[in-house]
BATOR-131215 format. One record per residue: residue number from 0; z negated, y negated, x negated of N, C-alpha, C, O in turn. Coordinates in Angstrom, 1 decimal. Layout:
{NUM {Z Y X} {Z Y X} {Z Y X} {Z Y X}}
...
***
This chain:
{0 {-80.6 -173.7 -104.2} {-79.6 -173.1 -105.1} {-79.3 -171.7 -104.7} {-78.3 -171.0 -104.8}}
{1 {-80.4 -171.3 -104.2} {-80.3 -169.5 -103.4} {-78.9 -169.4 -102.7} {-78.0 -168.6 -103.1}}
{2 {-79.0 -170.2 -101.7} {-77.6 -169.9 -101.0} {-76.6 -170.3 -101.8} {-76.1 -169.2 -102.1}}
{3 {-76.0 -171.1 -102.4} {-75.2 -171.0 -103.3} {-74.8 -170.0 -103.9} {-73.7 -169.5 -103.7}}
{4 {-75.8 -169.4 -104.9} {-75.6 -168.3 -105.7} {-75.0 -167.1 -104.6} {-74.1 -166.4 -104.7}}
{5 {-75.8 -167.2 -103.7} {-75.3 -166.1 -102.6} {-73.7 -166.0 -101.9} {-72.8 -165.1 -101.7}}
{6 {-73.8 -167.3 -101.6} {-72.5 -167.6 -101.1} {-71.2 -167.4 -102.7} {-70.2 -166.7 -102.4}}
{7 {-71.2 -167.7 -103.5} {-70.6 -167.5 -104.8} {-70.1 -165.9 -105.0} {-69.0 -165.4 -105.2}}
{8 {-71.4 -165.1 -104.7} {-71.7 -164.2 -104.9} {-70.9 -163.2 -103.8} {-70.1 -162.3 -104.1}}
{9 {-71.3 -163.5 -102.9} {-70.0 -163.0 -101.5} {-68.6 -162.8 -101.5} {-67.8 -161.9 -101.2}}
{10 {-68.4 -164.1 -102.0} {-66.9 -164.7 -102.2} {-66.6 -163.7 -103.4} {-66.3 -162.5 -103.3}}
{11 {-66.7 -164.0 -104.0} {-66.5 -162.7 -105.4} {-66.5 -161.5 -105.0} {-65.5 -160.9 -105.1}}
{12 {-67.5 -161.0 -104.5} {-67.4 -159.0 -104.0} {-66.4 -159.6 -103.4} {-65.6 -159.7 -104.3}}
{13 {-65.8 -160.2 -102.1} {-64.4 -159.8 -101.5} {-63.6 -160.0 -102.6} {-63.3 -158.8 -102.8}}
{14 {-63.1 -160.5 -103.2} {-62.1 -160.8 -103.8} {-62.5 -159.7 -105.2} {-62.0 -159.9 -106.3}}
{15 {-63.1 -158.9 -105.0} {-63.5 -157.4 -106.4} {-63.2 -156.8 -105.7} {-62.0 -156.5 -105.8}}
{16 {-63.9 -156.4 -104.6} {-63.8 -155.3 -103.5} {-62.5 -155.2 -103.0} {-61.8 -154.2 -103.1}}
{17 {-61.9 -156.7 -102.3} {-61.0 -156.6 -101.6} {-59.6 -155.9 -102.6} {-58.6 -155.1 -102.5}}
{18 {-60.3 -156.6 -103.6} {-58.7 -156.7 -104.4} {-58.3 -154.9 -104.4} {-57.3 -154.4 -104.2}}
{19 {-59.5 -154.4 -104.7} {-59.6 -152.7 -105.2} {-59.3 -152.0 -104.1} {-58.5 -151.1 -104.3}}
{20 {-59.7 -152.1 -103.0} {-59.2 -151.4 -102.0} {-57.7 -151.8 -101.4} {-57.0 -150.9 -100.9}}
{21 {-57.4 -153.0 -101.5} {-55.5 -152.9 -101.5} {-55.3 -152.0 -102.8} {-54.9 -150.9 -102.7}}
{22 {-55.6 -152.7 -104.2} {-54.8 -151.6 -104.7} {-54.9 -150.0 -104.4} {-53.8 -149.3 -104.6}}
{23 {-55.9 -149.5 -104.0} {-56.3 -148.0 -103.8} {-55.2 -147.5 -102.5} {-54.3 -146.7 -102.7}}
{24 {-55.4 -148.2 -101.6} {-54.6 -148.2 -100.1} {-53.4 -148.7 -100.3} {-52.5 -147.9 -100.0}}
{25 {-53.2 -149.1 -100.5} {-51.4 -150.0 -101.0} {-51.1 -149.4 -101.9} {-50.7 -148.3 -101.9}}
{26 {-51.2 -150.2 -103.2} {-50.6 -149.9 -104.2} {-50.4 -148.6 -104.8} {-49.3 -148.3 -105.1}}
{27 {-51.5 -147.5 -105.1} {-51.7 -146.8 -105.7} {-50.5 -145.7 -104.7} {-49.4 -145.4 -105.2}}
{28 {-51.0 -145.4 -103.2} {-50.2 -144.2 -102.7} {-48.6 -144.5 -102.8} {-47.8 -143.5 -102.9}}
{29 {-48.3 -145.8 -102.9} {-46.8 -145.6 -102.9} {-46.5 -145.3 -104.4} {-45.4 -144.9 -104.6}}
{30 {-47.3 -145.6 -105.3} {-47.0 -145.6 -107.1} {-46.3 -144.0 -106.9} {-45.1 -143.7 -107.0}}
{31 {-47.4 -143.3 -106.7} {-47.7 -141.9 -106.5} {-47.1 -140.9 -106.0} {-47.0 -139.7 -106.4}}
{32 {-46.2 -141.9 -104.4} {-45.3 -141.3 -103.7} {-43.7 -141.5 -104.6} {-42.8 -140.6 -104.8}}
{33 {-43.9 -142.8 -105.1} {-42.6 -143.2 -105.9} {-42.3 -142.5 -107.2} {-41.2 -142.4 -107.6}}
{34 {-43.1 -142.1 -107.7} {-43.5 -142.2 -109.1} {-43.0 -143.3 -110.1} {-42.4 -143.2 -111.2}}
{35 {-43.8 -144.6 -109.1} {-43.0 -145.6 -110.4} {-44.6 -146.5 -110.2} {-45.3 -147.0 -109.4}}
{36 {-44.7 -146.1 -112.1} {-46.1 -147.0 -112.1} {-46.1 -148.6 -112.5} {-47.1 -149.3 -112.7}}
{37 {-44.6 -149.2 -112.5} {-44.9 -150.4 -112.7} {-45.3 -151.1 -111.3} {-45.7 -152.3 -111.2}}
{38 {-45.2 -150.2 -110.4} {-46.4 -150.8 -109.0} {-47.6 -151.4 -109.3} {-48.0 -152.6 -108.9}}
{39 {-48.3 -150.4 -110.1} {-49.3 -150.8 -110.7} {-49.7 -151.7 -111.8} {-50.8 -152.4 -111.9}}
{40 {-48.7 -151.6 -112.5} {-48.7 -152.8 -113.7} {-48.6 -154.2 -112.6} {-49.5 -155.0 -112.3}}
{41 {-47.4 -154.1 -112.1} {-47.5 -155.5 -111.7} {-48.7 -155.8 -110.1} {-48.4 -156.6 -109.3}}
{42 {-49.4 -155.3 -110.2} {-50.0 -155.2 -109.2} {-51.5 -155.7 -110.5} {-52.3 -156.6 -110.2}}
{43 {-51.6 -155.3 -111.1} {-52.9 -155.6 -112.4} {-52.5 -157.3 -112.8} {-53.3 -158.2 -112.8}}
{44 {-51.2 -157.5 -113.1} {-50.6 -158.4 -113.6} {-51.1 -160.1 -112.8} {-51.3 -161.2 -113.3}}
{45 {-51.3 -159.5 -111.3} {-51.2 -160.6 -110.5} {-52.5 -160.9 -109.9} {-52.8 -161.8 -109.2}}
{46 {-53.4 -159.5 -110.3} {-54.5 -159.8 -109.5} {-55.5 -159.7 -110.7} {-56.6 -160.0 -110.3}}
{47 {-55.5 -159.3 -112.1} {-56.3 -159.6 -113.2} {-57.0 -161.3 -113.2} {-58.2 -161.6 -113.4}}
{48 {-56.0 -162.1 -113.1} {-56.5 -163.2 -113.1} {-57.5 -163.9 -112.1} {-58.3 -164.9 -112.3}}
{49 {-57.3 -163.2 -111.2} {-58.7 -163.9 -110.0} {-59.9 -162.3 -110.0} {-61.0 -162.3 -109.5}}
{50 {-59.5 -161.6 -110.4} {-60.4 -160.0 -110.9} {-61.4 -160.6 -111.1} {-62.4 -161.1 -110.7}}
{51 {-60.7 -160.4 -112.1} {-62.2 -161.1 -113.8} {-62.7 -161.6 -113.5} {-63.8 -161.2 -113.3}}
{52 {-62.4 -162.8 -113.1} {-63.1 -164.2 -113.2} {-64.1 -163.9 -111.8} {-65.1 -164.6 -111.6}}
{53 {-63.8 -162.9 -110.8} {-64.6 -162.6 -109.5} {-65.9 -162.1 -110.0} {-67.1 -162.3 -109.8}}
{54 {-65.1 -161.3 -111.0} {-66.7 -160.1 -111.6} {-67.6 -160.4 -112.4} {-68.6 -159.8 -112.7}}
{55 {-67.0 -162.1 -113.0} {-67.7 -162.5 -114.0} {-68.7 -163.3 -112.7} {-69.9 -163.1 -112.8}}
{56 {-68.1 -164.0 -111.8} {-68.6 -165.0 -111.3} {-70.1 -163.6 -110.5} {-71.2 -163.9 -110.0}}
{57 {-69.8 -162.8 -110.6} {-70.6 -161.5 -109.3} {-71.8 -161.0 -110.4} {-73.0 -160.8 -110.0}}
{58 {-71.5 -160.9 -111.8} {-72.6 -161.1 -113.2} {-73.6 -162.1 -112.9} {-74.5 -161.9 -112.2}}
{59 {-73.3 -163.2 -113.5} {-73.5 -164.4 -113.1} {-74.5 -164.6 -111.9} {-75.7 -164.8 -111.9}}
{60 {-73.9 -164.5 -111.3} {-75.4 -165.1 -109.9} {-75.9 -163.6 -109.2} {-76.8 -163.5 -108.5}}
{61 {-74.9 -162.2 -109.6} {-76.3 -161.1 -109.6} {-77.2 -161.2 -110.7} {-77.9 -160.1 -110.8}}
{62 {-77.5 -162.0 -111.5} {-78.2 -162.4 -112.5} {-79.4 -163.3 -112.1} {-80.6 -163.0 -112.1}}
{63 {-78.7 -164.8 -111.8} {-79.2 -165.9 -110.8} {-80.1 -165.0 -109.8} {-81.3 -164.9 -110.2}}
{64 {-79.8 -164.4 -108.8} {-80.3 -164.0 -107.4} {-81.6 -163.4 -108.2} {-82.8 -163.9 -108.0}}
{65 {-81.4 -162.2 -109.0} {-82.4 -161.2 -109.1} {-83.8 -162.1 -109.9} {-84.9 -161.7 -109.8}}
{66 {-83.6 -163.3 -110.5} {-84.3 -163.8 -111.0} {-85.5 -164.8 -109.6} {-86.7 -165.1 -109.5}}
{67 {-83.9 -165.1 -108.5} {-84.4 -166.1 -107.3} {-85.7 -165.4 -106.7} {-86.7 -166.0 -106.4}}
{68 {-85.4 -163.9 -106.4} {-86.2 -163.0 -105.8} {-87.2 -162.6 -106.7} {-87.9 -161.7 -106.3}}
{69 {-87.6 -163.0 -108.0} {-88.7 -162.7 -108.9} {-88.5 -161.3 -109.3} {-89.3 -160.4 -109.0}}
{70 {-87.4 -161.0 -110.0} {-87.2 -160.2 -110.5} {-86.4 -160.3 -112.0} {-85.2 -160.2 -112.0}}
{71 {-87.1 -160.6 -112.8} {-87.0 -161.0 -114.1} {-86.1 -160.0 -115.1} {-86.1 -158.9 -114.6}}
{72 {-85.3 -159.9 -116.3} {-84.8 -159.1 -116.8} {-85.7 -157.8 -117.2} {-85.4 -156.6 -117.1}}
{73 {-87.2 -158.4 -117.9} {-88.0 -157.4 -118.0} {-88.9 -156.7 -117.3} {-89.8 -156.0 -117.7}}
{74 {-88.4 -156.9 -115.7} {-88.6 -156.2 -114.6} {-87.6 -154.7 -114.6} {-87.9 -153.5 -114.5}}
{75 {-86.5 -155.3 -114.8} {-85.1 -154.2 -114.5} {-85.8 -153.0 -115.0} {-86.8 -152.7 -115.7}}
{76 {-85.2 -152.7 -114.7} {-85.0 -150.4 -114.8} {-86.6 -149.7 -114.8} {-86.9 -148.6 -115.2}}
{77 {-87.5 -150.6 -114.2} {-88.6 -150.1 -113.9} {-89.2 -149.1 -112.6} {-90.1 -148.3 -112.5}}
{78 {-88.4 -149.6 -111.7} {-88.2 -149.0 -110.4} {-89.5 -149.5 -109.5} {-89.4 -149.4 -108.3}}
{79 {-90.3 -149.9 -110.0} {-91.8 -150.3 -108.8} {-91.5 -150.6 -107.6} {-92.0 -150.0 -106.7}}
{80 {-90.7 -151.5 -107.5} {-90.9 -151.8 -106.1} {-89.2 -151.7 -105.8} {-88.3 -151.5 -106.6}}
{81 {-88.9 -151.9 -103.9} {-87.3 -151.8 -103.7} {-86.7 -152.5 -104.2} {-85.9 -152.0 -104.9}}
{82 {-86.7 -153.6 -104.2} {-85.8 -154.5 -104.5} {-85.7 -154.5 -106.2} {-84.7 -155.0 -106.7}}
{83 {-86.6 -153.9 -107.0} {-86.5 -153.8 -108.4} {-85.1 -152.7 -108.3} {-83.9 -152.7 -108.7}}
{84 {-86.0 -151.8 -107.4} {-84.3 -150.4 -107.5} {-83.1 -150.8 -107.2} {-82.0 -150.4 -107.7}}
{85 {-83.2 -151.8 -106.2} {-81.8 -151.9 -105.8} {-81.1 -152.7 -106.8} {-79.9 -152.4 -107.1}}
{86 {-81.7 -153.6 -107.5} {-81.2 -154.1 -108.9} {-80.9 -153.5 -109.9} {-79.9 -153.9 -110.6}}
{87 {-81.5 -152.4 -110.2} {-81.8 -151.4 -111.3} {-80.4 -150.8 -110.9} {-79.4 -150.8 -111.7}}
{88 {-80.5 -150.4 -109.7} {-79.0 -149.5 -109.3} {-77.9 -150.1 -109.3} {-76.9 -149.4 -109.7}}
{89 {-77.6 -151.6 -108.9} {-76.8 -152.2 -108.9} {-75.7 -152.3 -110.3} {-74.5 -152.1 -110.5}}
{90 {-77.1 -152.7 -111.3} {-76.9 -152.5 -112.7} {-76.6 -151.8 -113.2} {-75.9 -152.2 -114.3}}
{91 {-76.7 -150.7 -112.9} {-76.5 -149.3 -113.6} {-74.9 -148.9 -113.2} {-74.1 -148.4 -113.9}}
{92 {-74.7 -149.5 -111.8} {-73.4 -149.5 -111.5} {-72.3 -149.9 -111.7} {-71.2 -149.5 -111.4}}
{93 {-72.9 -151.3 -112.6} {-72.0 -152.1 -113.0} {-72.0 -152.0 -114.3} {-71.3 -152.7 -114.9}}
{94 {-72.7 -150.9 -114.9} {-72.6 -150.9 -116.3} {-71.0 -150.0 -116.5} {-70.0 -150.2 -117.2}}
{95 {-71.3 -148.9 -115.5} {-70.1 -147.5 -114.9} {-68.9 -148.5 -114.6} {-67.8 -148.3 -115.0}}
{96 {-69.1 -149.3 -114.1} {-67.8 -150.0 -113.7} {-67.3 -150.8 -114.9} {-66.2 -151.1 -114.8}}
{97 {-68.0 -151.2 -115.9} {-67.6 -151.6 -117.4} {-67.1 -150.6 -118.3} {-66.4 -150.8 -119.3}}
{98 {-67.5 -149.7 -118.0} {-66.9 -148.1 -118.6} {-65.3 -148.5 -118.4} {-64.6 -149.2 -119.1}}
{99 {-65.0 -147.7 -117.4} {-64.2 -147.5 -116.4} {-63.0 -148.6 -116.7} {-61.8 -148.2 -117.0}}
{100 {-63.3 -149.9 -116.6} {-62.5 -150.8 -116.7} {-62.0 -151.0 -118.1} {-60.9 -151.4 -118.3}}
{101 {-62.8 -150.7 -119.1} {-62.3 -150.8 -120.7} {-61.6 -149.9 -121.1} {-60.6 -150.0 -121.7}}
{102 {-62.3 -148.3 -120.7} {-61.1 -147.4 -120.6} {-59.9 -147.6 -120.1} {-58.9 -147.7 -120.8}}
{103 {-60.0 -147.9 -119.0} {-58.6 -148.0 -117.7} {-57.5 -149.1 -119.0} {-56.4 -149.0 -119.6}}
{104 {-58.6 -150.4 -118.8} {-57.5 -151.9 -120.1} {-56.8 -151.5 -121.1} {-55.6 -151.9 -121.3}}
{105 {-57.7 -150.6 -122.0} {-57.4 -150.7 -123.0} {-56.8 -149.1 -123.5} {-56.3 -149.0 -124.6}}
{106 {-56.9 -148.4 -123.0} {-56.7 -146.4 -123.3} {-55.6 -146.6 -122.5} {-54.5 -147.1 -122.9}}
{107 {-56.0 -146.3 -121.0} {-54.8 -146.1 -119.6} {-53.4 -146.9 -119.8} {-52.2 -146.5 -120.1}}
{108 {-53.8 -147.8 -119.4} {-52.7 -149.2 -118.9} {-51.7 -149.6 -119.9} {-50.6 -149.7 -119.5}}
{109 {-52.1 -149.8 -121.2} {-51.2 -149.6 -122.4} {-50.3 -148.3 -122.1} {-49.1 -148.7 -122.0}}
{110 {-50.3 -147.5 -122.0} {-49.7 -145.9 -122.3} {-49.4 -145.5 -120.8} {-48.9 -144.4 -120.6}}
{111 {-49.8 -146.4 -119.8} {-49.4 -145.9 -118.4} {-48.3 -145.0 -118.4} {-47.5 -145.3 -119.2}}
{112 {-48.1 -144.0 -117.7} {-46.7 -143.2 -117.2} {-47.1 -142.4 -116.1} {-48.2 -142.3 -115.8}}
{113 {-46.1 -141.8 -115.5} {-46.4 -141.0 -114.3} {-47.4 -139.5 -114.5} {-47.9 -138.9 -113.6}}
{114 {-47.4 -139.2 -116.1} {-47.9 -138.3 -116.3} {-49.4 -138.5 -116.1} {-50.2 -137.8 -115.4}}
{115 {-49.6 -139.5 -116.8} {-51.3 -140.1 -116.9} {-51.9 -140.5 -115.7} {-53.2 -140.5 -115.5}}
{116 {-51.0 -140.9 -114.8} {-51.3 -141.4 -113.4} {-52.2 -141.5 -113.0} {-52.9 -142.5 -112.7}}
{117 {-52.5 -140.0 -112.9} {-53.3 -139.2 -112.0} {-55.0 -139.6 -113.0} {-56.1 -139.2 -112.5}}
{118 {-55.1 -140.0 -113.9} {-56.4 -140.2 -114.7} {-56.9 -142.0 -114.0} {-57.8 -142.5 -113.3}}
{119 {-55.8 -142.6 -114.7} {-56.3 -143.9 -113.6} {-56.3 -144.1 -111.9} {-57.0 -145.0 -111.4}}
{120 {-55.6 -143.2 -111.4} {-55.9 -142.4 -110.0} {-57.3 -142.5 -110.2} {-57.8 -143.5 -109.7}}
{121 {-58.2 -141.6 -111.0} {-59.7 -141.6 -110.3} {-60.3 -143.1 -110.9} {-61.2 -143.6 -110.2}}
{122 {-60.1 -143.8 -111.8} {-60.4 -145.0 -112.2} {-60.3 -145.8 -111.0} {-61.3 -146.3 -110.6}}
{123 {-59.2 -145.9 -110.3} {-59.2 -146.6 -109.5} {-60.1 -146.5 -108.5} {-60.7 -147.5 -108.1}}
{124 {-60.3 -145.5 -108.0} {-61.0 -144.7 -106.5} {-62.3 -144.9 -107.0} {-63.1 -145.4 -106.2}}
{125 {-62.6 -144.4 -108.6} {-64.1 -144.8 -108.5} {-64.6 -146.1 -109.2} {-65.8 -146.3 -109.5}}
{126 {-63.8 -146.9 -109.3} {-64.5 -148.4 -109.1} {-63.8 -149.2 -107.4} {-63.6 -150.4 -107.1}}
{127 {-63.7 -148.5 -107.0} {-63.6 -148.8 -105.4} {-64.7 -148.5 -104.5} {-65.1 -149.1 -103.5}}
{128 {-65.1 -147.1 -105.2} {-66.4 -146.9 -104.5} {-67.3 -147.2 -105.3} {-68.3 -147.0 -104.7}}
{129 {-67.4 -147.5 -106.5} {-68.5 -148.2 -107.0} {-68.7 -149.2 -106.4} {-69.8 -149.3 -106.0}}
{130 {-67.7 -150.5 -106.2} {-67.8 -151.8 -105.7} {-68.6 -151.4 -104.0} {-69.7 -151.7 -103.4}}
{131 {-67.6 -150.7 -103.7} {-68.6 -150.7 -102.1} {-69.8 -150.3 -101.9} {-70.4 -150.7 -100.9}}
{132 {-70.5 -149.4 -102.9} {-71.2 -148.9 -102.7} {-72.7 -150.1 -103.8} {-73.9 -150.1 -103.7}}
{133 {-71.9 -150.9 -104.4} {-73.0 -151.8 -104.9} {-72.8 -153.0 -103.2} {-73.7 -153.5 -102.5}}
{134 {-71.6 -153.1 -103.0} {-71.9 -154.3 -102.0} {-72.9 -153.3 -100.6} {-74.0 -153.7 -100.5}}
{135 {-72.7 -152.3 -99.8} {-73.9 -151.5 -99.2} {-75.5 -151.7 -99.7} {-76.5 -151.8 -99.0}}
{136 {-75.5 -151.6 -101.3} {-77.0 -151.6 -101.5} {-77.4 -153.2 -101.3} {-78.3 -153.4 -100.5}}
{137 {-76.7 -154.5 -102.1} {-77.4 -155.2 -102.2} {-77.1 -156.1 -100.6} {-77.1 -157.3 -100.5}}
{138 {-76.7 -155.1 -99.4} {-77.6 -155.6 -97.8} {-78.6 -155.2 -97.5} {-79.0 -155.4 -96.4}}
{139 {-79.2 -154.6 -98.3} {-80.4 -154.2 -98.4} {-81.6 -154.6 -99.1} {-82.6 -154.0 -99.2}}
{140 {-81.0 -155.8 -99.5} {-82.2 -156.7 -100.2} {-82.6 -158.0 -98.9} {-83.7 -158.5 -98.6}}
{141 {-81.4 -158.1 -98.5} {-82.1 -159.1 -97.1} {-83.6 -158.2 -96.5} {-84.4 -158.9 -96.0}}
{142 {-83.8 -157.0 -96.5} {-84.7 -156.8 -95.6} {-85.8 -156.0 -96.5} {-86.7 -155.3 -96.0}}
{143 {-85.8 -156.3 -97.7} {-86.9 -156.0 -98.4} {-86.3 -154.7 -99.4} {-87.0 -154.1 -100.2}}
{144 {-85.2 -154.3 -99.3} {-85.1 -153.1 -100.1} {-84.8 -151.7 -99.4} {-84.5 -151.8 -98.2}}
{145 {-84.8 -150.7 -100.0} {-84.2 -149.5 -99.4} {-85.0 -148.7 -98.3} {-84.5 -147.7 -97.8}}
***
């Protein structure tokens, strides 16, 4: 079932990852250049629906895995060994990226305008580099940790 979860797990960061860096690289500079943020709206509009369900599915068997590798929930946030950290961090990262995205859903995107732009501007950029920077650490569990 390891590979599975893994492979699951792959497929989902591209399609989290991927999706965030078209919007960052695409969508966002022309919003910006245009000043028309329904770029953005409909750019949320079309890729919300396979989002979610990426990030839920990326929960989900980063949950699965850390358990496959014997790392238990009441292991988390203890730091002992690498592969506890890279979990721990992972976690921690994805807690920031739950931030981020409820502000962004529910504050931002409602009330979007060109004025506010510039606030979901860093929303965007930093769950782009959150995502990459969780998919960099957890290649670092193939080889034992950091």
């Amino acid at each position: 079932m390891h590979q599975i979860y893994l492979i699951l797990h792959l497929i989902s960061a591209c399609v989290w990852i991927g999706g965030h860096i078209i919007l960052c690289l695409g969508y966002l500079p022309r919003a910006i250049k245009n000043k028309d943020v329904t770029l953005i709206l409909h750019f949320e509009q079309k890729y919300e629906p396979i989002g979610i369900p990426a990030l839920l599915i990326l929960v989900i068997t980063g949950i699965l895995l850390s358990y496959n590798y014997g790392v238990e929930m009441i292991l988390w946030f203890n730091f002992q060994s690498d592969i506890v950290k890279i979990i721990s961090f992972k976690i921690i990262l994805l807690f920031f990226t739950f931030l981020l995205a409820i502000h962004a859903r529910f504050f931002l995107i409602p009330h979007l305008s060109i004025n506010n732009l510039w606030l979901l501007t860093i929303h965007i950029v930093s769950v782009t580099v959150i995502g990459l920077f969780m998919l960099v650490l957890g290649t670092f569990i193939r080889f034992g940790g950091l």
